[in-house]
C-alpha positions as CSV (number, residue, x, y, z in Angstrom):
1,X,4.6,-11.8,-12.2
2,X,7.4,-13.0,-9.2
3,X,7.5,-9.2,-8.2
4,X,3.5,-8.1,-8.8
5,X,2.3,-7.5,-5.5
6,X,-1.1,-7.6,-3.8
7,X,-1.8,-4.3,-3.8
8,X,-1.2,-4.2,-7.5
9,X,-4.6,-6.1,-8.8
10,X,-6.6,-5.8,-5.0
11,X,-10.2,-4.1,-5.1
12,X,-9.9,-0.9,-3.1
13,X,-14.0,-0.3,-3.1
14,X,-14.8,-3.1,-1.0
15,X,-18.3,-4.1,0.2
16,X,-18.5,-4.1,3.4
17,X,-20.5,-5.4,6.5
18,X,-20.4,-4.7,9.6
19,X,-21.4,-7.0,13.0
20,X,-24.5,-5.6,13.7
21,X,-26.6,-5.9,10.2
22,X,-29.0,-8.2,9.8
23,X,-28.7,-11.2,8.2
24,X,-31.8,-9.9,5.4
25,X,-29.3,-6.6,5.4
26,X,-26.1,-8.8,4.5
27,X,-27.8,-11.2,2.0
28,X,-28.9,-7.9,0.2
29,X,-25.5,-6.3,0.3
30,X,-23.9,-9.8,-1.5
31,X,-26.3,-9.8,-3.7
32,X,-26.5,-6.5,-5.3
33,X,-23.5,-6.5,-5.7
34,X,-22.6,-9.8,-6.9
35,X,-20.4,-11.1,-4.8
36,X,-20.2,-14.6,-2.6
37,X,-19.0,-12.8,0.8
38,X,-17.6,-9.6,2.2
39,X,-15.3,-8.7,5.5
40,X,-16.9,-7.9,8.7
41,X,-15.9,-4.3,9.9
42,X,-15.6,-2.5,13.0
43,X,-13.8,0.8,13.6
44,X,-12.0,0.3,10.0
45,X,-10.8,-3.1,11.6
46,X,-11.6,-6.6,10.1
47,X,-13.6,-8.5,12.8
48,X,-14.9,-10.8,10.6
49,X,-15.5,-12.7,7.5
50,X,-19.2,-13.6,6.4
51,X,-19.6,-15.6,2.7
52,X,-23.4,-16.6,1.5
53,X,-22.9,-20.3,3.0
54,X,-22.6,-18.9,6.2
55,X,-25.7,-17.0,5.6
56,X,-27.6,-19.6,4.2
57,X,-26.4,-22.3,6.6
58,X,-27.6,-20.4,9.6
59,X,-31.5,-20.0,7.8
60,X,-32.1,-23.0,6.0
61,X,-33.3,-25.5,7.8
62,X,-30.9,-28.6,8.0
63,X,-31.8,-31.3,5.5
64,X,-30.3,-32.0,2.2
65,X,-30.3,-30.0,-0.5
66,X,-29.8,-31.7,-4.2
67,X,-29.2,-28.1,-5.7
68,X,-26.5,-25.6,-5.3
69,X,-28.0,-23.2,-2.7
70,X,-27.2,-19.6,-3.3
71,X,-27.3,-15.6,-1.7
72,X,-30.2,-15.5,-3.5
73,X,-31.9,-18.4,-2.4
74,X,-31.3,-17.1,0.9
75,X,-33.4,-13.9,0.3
76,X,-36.4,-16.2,-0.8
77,X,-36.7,-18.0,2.3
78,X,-35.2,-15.3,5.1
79,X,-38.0,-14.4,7.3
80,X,-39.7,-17.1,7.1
81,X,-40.9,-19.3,9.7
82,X,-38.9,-22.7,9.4
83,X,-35.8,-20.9,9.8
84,X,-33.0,-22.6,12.3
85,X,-33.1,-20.7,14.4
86,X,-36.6,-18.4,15.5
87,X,-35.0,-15.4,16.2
88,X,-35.5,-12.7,13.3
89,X,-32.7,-10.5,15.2
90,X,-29.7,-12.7,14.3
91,X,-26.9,-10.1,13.1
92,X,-23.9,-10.8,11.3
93,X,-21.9,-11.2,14.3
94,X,-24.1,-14.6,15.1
95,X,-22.6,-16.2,11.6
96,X,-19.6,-14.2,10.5
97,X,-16.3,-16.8,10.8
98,X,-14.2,-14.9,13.0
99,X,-10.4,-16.7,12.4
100,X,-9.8,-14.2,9.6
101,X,-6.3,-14.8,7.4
102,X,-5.5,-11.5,6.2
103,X,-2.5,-10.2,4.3
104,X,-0.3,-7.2,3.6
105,X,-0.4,-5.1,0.4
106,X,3.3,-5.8,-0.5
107,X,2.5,-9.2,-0.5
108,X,3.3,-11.5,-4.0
109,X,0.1,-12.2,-5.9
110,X,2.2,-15.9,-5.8
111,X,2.1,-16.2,-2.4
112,X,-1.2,-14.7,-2.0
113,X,-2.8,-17.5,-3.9
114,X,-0.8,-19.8,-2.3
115,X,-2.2,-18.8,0.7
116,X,-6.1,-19.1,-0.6
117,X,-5.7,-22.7,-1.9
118,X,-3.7,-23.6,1.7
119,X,-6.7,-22.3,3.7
120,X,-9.8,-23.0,1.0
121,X,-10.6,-19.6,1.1
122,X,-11.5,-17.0,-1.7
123,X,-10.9,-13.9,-0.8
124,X,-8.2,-12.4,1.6
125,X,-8.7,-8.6,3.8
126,X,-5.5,-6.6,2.7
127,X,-4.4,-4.6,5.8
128,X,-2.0,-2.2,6.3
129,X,0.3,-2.5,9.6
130,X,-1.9,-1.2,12.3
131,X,-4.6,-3.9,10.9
132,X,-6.9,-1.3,8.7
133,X,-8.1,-2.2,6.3
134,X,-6.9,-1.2,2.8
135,X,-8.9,-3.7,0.0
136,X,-9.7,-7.5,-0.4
137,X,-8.0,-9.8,-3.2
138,X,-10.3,-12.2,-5.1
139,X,-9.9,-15.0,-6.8
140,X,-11.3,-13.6,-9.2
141,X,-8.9,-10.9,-8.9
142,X,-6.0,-13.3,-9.2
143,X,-7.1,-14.8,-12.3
144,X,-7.7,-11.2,-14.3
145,X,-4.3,-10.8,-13.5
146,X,-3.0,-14.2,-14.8
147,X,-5.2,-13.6,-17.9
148,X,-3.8,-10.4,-19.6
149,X,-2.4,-10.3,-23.0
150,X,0.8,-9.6,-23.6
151,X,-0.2,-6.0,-25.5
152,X,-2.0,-5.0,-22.6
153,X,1.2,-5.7,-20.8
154,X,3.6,-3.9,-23.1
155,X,1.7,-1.0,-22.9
156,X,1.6,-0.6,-19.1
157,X,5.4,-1.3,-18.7
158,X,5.8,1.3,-21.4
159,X,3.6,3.4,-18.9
160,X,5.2,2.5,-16.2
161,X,9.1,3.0,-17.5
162,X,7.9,6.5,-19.3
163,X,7.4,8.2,-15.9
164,X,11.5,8.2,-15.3
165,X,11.5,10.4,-17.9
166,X,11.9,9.4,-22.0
167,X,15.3,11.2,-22.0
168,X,16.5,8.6,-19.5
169,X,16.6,5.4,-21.4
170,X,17.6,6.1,-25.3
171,X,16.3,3.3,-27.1
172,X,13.7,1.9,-25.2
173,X,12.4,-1.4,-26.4
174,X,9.9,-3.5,-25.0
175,X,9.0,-7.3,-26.1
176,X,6.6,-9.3,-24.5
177,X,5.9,-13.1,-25.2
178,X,3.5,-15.3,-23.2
179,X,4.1,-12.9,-19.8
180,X,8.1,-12.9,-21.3
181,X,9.5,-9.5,-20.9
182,X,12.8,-8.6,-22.7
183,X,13.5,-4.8,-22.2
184,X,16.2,-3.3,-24.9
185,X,18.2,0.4,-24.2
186,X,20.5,2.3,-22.8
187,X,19.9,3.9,-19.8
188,X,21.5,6.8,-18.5
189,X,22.7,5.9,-15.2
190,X,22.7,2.2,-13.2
191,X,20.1,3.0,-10.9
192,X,17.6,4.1,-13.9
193,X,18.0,0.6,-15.4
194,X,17.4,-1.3,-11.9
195,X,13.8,1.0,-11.4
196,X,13.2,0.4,-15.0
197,X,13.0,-3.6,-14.3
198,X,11.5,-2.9,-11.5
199,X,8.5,-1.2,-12.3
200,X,7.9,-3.6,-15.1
201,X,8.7,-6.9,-12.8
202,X,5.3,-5.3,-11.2
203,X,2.9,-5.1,-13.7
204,X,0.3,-7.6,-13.5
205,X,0.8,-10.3,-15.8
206,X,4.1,-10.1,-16.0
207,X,6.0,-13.4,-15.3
208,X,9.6,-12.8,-15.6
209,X,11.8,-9.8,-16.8
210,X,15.1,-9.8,-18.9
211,X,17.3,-7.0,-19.1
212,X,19.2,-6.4,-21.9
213,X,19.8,-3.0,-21.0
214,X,22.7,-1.7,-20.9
215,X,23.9,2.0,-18.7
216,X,25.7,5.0,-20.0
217,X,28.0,4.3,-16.7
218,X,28.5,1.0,-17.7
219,X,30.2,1.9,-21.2
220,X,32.4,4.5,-19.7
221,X,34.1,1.4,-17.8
222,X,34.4,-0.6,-20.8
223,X,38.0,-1.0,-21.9
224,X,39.2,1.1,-25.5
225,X,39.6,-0.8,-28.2
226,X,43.2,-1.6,-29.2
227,X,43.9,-1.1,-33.0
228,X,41.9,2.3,-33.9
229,X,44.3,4.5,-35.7
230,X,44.5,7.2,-32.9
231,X,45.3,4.7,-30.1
232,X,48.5,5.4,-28.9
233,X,48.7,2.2,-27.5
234,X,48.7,0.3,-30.4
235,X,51.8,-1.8,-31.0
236,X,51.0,-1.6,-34.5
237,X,52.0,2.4,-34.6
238,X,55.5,1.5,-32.7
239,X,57.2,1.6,-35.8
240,X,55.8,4.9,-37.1
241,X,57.6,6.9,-34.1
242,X,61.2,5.1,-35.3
243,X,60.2,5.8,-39.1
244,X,59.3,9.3,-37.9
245,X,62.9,9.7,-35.8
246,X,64.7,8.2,-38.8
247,X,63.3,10.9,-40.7
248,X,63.8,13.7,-38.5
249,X,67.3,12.7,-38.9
250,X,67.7,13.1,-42.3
């Protein structure tokens, strides 16, 4: 899992909001579809970062709660009259947290999560390098990764080998144990077995690769045998050439 990247496991449909919804408008958005908070768009750049304790934090009014408060407990009591602040126009860009941390696509899931616990966030904008943005990585999204079994695995690094072509690794053989990968086969260049641990080092799940492959180019380098009958190097045959001259002699 060293080499599965961020882009590998991030949501690409993200829910998005956008600075000038309303606060109702934003609570809704979270809520139907189930998730805790959403980035804060403008001209497909992230501006923003609004979760449901912003939201309810700016409408509830401040006294101690003994309960977990939640997006839909914001919904109950938006509009209402004892809210913070009288003003029914608040828009996202009143609440939303606007020091974003937000991270590339070629990113390690590793470093990504890493990055979450560092900041106590959970969820991170992916952007590309002019700051657009591509997806968002979850938690949640972390953890699906972390939590698939190793057939699951196998069968996407079979997947993900198979598109270099099945003629170019003879004897392909995958094993996986616990996120343990062990690849078997000969492959019919270098290069084929490198992209061949590659693509499997990025399959999500995957938590270290070990190549047992060996490459058609490799064995042409390996040194002959001594000792096979038609070796001529064998000192073992020396004598046959004297016998064979004694011979001729006769």
């Amino acid at each position: 899992m060293a080499d599965t990247q961020v882009k590998d496991v991030m949501t690409n449909l993200v829910v998005m909001l956008y600075p000038k919804d309303t606060l109702h408008e934003a609570a809704q958005r979270l809520a139907m579809n189930g998730i805790s908070g959403a980035p804060v768009v403008e001209d497909g750049k992230v501006v923003g970062i609004v979760s449901e304790s912003d939201l309810i934090n700016a409408v509830m009014p401040p006294v101690p709660i003994n309960r977990g408060a939640s997006v839909l407990d914001l919904l109950t009591v938006i509009g209402k009259p004892h809210l913070r602040r009288h003003d029914h126009d608040m828009t996202v860009a009143d609440v939303m947290t606007t020091m974003v941390v937000q991270v590339p696509p070629e990113m390690s899931i590793w470093q990504a999560a890493a990055l979450m616990e560092r900041r106590g966030v959970k969820r991170l904008p992916v952007v590309d390098e002019d700051d657009y943005l591509l997806g968002i990585i979850s938690r949640a999204d972390l953890v699906k990764a972390m939590a698939r079994n190793d057939k699951q695995i196998r069968d996407e690094i079979l997947e993900a080998i198979n598109i270099l072509g099945p003629e170019t690794i003879e004897g392909l053989e995958v094993k996986v144990t616990e996120g343990m990968v062990v690849i078997h086969g000969v492959a019919d260049r270098g290069s084929t077995q490198k992209l061949a641990v590659k693509l499997a080092g990025r399959v999500p799940g995957v938590v270290e690769v070990i190549d047992r492959m060996t490459s058609v180019t490799d064995r042409a380098h390996l040194p002959r045998p001594r000792g096979g009958e038609n070796d001529p190097k064998d000192p073992r045959l020396d004598w046959l050439g004297d016998t064979a001259g004694l011979r001729g002699g006769r």
